[in-house]
C-alpha positions as semicolon CSV with decimal commas, in nm:
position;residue;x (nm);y (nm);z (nm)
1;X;2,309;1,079;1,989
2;X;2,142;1,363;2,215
3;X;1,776;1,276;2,313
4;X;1,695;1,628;2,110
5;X;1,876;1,440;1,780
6;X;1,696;1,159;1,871
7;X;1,353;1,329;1,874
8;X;1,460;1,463;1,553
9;X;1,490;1,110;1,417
10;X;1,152;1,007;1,558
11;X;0,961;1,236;1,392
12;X;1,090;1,088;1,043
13;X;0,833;0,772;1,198
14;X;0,570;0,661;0,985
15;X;0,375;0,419;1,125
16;X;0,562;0,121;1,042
17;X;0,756;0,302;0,781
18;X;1,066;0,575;0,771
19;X;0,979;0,925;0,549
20;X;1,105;1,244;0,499
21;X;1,208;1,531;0,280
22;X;1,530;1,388;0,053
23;X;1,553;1,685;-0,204
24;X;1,527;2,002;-0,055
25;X;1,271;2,285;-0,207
26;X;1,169;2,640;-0,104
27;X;0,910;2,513;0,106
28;X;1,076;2,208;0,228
29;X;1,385;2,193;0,406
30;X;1,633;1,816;0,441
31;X;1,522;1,597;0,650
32;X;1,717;1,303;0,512
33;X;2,086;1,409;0,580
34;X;2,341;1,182;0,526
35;X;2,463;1,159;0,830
36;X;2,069;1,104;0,944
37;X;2,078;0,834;0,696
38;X;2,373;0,651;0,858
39;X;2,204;0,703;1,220
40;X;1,908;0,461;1,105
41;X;2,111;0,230;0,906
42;X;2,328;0,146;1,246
43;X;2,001;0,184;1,449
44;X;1,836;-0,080;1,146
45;X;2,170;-0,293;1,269
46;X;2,107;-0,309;1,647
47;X;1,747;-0,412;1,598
48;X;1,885;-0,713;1,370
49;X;2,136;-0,783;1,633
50;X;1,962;-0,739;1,955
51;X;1,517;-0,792;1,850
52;X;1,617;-1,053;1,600
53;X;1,875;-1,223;1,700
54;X;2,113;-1,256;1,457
55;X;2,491;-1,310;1,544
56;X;2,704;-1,033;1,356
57;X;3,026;-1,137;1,390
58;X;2,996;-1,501;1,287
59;X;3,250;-1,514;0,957
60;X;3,104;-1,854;0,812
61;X;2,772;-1,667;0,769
62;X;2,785;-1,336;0,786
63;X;2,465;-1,133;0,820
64;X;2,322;-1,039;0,452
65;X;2,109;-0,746;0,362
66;X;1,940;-0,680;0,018
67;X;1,886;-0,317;-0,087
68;X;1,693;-0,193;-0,389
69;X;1,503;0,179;-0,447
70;X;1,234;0,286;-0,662
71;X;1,302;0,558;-0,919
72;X;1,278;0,817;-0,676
73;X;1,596;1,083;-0,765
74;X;1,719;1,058;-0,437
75;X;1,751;0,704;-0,469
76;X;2,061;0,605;-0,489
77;X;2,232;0,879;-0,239
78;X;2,016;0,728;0,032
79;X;2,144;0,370;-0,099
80;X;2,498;0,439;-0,071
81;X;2,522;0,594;0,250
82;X;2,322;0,273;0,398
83;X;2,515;0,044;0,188
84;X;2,838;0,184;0,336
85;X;2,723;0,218;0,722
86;X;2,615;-0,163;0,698
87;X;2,961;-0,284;0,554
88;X;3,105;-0,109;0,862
89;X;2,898;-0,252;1,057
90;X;3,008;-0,601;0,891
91;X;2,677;-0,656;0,720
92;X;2,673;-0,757;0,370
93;X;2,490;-0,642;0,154
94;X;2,337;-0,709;-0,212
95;X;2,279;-0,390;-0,415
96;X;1,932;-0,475;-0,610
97;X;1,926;-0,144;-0,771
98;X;1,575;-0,099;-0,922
99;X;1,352;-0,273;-0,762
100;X;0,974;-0,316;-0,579
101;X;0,916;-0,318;-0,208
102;X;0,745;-0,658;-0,224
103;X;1,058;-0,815;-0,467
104;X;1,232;-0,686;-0,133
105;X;1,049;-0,847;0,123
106;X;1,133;-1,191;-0,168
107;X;1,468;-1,144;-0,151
108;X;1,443;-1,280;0,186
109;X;1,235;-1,591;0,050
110;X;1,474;-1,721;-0,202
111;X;1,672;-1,943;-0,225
112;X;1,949;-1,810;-0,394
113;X;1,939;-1,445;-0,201
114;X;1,905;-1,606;0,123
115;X;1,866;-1,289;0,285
116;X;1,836;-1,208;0,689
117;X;1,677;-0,893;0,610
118;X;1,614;-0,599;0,349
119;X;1,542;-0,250;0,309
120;X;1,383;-0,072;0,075
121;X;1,386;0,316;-0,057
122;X;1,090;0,436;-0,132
123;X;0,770;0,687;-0,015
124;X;0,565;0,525;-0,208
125;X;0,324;0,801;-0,408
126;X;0,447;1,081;-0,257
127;X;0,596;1,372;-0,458
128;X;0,937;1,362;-0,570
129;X;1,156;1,528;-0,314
130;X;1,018;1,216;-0,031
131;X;1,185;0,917;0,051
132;X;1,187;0,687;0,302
133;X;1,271;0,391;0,403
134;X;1,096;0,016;0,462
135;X;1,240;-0,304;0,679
136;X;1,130;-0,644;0,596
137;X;1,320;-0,982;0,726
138;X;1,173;-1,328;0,659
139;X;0,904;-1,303;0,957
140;X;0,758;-1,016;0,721
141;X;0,775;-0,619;0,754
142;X;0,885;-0,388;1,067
143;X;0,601;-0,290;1,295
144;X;0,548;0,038;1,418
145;X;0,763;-0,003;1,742
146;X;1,073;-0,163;1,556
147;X;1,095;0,161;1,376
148;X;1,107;0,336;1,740
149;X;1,388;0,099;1,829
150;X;1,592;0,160;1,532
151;X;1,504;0,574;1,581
152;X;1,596;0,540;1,925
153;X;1,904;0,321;1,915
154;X;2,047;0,495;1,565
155;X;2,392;0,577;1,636
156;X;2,675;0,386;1,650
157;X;2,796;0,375;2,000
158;X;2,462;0,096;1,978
159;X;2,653;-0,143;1,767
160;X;2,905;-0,330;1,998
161;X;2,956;-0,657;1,817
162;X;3,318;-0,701;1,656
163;X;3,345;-0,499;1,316
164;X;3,437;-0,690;1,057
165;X;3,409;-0,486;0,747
166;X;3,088;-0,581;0,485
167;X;3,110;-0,675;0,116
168;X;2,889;-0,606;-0,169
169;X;2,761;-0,792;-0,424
170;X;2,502;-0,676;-0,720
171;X;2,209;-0,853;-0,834
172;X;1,897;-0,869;-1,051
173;X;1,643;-0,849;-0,789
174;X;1,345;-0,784;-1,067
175;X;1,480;-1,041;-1,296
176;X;1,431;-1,297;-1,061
177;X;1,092;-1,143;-0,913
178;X;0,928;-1,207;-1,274
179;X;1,043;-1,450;-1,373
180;X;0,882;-1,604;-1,015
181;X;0,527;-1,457;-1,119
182;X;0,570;-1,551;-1,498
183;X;0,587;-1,930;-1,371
184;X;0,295;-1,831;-1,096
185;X;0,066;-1,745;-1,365
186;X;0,168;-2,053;-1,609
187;X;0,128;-2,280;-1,315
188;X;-0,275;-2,102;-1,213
189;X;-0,425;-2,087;-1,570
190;X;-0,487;-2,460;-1,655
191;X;-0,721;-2,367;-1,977
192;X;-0,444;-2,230;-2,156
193;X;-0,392;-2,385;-2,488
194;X;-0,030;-2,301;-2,492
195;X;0,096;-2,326;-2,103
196;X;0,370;-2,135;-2,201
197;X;0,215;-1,797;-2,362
198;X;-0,105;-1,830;-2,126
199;X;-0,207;-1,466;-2,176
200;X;-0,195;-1,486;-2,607
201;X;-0,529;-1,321;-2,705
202;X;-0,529;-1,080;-2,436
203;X;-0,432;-0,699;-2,482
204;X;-0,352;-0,555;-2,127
205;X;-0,217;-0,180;-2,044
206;X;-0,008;-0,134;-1,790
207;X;0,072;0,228;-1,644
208;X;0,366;0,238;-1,411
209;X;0,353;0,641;-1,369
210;X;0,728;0,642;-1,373
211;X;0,729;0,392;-1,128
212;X;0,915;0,100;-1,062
213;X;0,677;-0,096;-1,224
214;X;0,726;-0,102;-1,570
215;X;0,904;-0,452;-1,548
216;X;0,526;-0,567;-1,503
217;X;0,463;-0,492;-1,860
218;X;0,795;-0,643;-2,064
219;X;0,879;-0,903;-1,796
220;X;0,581;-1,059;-1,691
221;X;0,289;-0,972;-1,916
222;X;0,467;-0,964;-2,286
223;X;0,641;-1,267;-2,185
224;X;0,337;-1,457;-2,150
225;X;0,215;-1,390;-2,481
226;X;0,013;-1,062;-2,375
227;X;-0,045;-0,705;-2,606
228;X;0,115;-0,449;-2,420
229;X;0,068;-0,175;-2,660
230;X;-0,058;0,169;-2,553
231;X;0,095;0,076;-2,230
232;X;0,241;0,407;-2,100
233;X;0,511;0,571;-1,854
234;X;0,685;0,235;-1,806
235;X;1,025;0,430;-1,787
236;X;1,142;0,513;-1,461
237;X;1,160;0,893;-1,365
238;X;1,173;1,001;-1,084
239;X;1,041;1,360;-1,149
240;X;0,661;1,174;-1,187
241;X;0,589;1,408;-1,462
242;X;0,283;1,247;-1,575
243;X;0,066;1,184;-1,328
244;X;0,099;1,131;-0,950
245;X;0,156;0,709;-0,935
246;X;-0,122;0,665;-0,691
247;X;-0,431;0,395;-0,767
248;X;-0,627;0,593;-0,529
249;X;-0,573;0,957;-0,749
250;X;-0,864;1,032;-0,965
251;X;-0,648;1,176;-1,242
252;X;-0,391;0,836;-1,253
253;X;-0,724;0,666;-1,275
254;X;-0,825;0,912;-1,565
255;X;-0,511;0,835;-1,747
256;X;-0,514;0,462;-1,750
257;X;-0,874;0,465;-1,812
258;X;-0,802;0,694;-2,125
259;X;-0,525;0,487;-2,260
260;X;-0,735;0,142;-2,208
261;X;-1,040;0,326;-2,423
262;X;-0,829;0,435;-2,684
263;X;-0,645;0,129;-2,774
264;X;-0,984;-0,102;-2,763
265;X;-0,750;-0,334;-2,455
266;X;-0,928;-0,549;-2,271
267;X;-0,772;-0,478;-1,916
268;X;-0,574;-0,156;-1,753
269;X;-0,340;-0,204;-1,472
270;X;-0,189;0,086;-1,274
271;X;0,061;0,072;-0,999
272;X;0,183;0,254;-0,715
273;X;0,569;0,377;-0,727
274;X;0,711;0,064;-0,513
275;X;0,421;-0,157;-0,641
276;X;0,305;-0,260;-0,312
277;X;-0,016;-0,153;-0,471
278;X;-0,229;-0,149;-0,786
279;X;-0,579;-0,143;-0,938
280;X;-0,771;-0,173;-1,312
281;X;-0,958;-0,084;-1,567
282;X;-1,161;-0,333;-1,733
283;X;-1,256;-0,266;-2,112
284;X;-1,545;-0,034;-2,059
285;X;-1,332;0,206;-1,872
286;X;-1,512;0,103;-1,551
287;X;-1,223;0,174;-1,297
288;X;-1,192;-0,148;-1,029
289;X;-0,997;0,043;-0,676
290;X;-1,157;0,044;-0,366
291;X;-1,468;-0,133;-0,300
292;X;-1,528;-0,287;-0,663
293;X;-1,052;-0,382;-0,665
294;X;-1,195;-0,550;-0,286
295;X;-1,509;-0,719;-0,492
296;X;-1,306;-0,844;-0,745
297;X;-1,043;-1,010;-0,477
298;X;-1,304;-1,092;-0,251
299;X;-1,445;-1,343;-0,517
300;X;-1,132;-1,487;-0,620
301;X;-1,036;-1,578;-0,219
302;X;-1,370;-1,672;-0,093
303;X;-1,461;-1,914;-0,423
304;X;-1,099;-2,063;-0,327
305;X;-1,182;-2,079;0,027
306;X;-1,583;-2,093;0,118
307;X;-1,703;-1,916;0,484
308;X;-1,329;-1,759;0,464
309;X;-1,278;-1,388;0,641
310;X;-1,174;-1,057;0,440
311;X;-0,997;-0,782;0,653
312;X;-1,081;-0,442;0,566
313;X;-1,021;-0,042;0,630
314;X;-1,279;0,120;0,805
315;X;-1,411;0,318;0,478
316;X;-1,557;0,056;0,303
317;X;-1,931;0,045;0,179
318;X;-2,225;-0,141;0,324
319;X;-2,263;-0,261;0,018
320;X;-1,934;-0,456;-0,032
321;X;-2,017;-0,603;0,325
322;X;-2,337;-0,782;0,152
323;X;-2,130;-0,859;-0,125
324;X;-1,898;-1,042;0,060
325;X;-2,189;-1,244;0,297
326;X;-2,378;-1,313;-0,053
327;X;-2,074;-1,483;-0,145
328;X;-2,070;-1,691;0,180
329;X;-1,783;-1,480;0,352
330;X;-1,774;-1,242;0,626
331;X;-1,586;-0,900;0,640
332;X;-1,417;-0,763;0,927
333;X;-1,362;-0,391;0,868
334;X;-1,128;-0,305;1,097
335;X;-0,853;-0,023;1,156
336;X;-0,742;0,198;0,843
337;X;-0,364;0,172;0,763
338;X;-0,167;-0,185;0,518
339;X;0,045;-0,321;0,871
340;X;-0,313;-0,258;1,089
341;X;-0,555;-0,458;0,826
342;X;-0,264;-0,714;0,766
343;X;-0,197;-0,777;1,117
344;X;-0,559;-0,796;1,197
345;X;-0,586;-1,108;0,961
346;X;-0,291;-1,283;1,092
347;X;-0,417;-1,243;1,414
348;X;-0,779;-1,408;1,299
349;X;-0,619;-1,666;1,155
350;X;-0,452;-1,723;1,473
351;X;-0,770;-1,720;1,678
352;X;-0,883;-1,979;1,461
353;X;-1,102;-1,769;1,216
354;X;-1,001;-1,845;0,878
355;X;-0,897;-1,527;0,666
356;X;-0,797;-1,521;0,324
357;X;-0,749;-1,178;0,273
358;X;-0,647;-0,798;0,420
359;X;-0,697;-0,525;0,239
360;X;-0,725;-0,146;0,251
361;X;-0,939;0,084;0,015
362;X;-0,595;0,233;-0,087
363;X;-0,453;-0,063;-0,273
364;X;-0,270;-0,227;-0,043
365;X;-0,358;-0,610;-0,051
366;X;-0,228;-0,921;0,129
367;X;-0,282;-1,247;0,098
368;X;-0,267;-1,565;0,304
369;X;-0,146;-1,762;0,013
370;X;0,151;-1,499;-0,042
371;X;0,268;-1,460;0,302
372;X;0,034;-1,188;0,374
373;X;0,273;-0,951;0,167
374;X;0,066;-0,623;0,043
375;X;0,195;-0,700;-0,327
376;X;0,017;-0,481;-0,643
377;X;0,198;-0,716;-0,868
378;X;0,104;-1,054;-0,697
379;X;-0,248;-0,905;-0,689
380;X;-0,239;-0,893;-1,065
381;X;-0,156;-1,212;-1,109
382;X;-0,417;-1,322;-0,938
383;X;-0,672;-1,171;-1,066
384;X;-0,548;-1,272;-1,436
385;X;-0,526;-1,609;-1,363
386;X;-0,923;-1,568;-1,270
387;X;-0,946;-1,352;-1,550
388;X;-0,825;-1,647;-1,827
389;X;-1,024;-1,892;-1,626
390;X;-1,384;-1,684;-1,684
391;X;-1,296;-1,632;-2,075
392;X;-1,257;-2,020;-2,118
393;X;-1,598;-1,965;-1,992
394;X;-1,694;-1,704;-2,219
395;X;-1,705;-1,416;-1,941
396;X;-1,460;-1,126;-1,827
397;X;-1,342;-1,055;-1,498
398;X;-1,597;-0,786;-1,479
399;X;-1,822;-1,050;-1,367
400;X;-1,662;-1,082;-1,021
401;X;-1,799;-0,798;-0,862
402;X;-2,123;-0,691;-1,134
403;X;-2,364;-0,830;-0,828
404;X;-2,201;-0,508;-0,586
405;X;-2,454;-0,277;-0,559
406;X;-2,248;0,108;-0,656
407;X;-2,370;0,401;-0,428
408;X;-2,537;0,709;-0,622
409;X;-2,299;0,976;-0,454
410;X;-1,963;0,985;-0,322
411;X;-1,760;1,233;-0,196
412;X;-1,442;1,319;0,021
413;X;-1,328;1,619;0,216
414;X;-1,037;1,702;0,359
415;X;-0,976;1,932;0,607
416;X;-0,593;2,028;0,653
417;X;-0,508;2,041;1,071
418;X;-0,344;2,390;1,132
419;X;-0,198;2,353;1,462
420;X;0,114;2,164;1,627
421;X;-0,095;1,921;1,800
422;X;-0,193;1,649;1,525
423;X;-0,343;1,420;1,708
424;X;-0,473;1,580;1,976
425;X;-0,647;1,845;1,791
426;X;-0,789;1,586;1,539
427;X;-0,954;1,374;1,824
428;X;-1,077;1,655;2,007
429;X;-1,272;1,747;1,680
430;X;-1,381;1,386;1,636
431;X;-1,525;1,345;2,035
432;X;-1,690;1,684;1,908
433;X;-1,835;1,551;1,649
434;X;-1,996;1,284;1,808
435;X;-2,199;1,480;2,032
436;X;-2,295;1,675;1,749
437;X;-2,441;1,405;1,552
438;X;-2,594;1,224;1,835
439;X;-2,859;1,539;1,851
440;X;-2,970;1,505;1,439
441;X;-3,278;1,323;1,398
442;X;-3,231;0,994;1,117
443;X;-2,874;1,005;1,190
444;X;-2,734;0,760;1,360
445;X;-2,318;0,653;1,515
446;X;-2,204;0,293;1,430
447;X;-2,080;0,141;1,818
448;X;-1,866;-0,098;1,678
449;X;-1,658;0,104;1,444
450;X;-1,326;0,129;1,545
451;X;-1,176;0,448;1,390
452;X;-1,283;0,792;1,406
453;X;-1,701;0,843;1,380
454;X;-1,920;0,614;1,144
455;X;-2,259;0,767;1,078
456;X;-2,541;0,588;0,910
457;X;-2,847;0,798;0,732
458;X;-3,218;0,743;0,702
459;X;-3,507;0,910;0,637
460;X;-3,465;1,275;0,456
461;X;-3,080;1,202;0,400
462;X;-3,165;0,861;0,218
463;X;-2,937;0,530;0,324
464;X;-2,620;0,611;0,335
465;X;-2,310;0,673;0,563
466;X;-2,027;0,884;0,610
467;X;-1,664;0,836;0,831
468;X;-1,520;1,100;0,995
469;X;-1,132;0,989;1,087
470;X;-0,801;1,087;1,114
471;X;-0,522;1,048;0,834
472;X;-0,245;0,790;0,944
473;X;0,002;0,986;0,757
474;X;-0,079;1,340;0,675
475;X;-0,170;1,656;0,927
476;X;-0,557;1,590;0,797
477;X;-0,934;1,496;0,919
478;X;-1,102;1,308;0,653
479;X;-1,455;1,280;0,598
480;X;-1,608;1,054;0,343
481;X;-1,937;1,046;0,223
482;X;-2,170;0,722;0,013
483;X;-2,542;0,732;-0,033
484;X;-2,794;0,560;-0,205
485;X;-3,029;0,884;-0,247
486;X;-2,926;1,148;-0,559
487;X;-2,852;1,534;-0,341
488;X;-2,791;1,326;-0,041
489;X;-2,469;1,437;-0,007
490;X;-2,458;1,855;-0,050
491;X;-2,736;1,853;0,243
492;X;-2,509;1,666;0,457
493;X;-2,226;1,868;0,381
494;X;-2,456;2,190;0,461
495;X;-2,629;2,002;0,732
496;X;-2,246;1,919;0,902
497;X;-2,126;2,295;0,797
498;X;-2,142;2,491;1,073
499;X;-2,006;2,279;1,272
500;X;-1,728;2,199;1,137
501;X;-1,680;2,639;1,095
502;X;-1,696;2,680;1,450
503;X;-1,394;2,412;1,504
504;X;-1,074;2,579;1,610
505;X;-0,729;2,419;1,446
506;X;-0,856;2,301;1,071
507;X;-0,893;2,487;0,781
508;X;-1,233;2,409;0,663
509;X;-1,263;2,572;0,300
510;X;-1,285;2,234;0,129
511;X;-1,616;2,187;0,266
């Protein structure tokens, strides 16, 4: 490869992640090229070979590689090419075909996969002509400079152990996945009066937006003895014509909140595309993402675990931090992004600082117990098996998080970066922004934040806060806005106007 290639390959990086464009539009040109495809794939290769260790040309045990995609319609091109580069590379490989990123990461737990590594294609909730690529082996996911080794070694001249030519084998990956958390949520609710059907009695929605997570529904949740009608877009289609398949997007949280009103259920669930994340609905139509998804969690973990730590993103209430210490736990909010918050617990817990729990405003949410895999399914599970525990006790899981106090006000704005420069433009707004602040009476920065600018509010502006950062994965400066006090929030925006105007590079007519 030619170090301008190469730079082409690097800027398909996301964070800890591979995305690009895999269906061309009129806006949007490929990205994903086959023969880009094939690049990574051997670059995926010499990262197993020379930062893991394994031993490719070993015949008794060949290297083996699961596979699987979401329902993206790019899919399975993607999965061929990589299938085919690793079989010359004399990887094997199992072909899991529909599948979720954390049944992925799984396939390298069991038993009977037995799996060095796996990849799997998805971009999460991104629209239709994305893709992209994630790397897990047993350890747990790629970090953020694997995926510069494998950008910067992707090409076959890299690969220099003796080629003996692949085979591949199809499995079930979701089959097995279910069937794993069907017996995971016999085993946790011990008030059931039938172990086997634990969930009879309940009525539960689940809205996979054309996901990959329709198996949730059938597989897991009407095995158990659960209602799943008025459960909708379990059928995977990769167009997403029904809503984007985001827990964090208002309107997916309209729909499922809709659909859980209508058919009197006691509990929504929604997931992501690749399920690595999820939220609910309880049967008031109160929507539980965010702060009240981390509540709920939060309870769960730190009744299991008393004086245990919670890992945050930065844009979390002050609220949910006295939650959390009311409950006997502390919160460390630390950087935004799923490998950041994760890694920032398994670092804790290395440090000797018992933590539970990492988990991002967006969905994403790991636990200790689960190999600190962001999993929307596992998540579920969890918070069912709490769920049936409360109405043995005559409550819902509601309960969990009705002592967190809910702002008055929120709002979000984002302000689209115009220029070349990302990252520098982004933190040469936020340094601005600082100084601004710092001359606005009953305003005042957070020192120990640790992304972008935190600003509390007294006085006039009423208690509150807002968080100035910059988006992990999209040319944007996002500033988000809670307060206690009812117009708060449009004289901060007018207060924080002009400044913004008067900033060269961003496109300010949200605000």
């Amino acid at each position: 490869m030619t170090s301008g290639s190469t730079n082409e390959l690097l800027k398909l990086q996301n964070g800890s992640d591979i995305r690009g464009i895999a269906i061309e539009t009129i806006e949007q040109e490929l990205t994903l090229h086959e023969r880009t495809i094939e690049c990574i794939a051997y670059g995926f290769a010499c990262w197993l070979k020379e930062k893991k260790q394994l031993v490719m040309d070993n015949l008794e045990k060949p290297v083996k590689v699961a596979i699987g995609q979401d329902s993206r319609l790019s899919g399975n091109r993607i999965k061929q090419v990589l299938i085919e580069s690793l079989n010359n590379a004399g990887i094997d490989v199992i072909d899991v075909e529909l599948a979720t990123t954390p049944a992925l990461f799984m396939a390298t737990q069991y038993e009977s996969y037995a799996c060095d590594a796996s990849i799997m294609i998805t971009a999460s909730h991104l629209p239709f002509q994305y893709n992209g690529l994630k790397f897990f082996t047993a350890d747990g996911g790629a970090e953020h400079e694997d995926i510069t080794y494998m950008l910067e070694n992707a090409n076959w001249d890299a690969v220099t152990w003796e080629n003996n030519q692949g085979i591949i084998e199809k499995k079930n990956l979701l089959e097995d996945y279910a069937a794993d958390l069907r017996q995971k949520i016999q085993a946790g609710i011990k008030s059931a009066q039938n172990p086997e059907l634990p969930l009879e009695g309940k009525h539960i929605i689940v809205d996979a937006g054309n996901g990959a997570g329709g198996f949730f529904a059938t597989e897991v949740l009407e095995k158990l003895g659960a209602d799943i009608s008025g459960s909708q877009f379990l059928e995977p289609d990769g167009n997403f014509p029904n809503h984007v398949p985001n827990p964090d997007n208002k309107e997916a949280m309209a729909s499922i909140k809709a659909a859980v009103l209508e058919n009197h259920a006691d509990m929504g669930v929604i997931f992501d595309t690749d399920v690595d994340r999820s939220a609910l609905v309880d049967r008031n139509g109160q929507t539980v993402n965010r702060n009240n998804l981390i509540a709920v969690i939060s309870s769960i973990v730190i009744n299991e675990n008393p004086g245990t730590t919670i890992v945050t993103s930065s844009a979390t209430s002050e609220h949910l931090k006295n939650f959390i210490e009311q409950l006997g736990g502390h919160q460390n909010r630390h950087i935004t992004g799923y490998r950041n918050v994760i890694n920032q617990a398994i670092k804790l817990n290395q440090e000797g600082t018992h933590t539970s729990l990492a988990i991002e405003t967006s969905g994403h949410a790991a636990l200790k117990e689960n190999y600190f895999l962001d999993d929307g399914a596992y998540l579920i599970a969890k918070i069912l098996i709490a769920d049936a525990e409360l109405s043995a006790e005559g409550k819902e899981f509601a309960s969990l998080f009705e002592q967190l106090k809910q702002p008055v006000e929120t709002d979000e704005v984002r302000f689209k970066i115009t220029t070349d420069t990302v990252q520098q433009t982004g933190e040469r707004v936020i340094e601005s922004f600082k100084e601004f602040i710092a001359q606005i009476p009953d305003m005042e920065i957070e020192l120990n934040n640790l992304e972008g600018v935190r600003v509390n509010t007294t006085g006039s502006y009423g208690t509150g806060w807002f968080l100035l950062r910059l988006s992990l994965h999209e040319p944007l400066l996002v500033l988000y806005f809670e307060s206690d006090q009812e117009g708060s929030i449009a004289q901060l925006r007018e207060e924080v106007k002009d400044f913004f105007d008067q900033q060269e590079g961003i496109d300010t007519s949200k605000l």
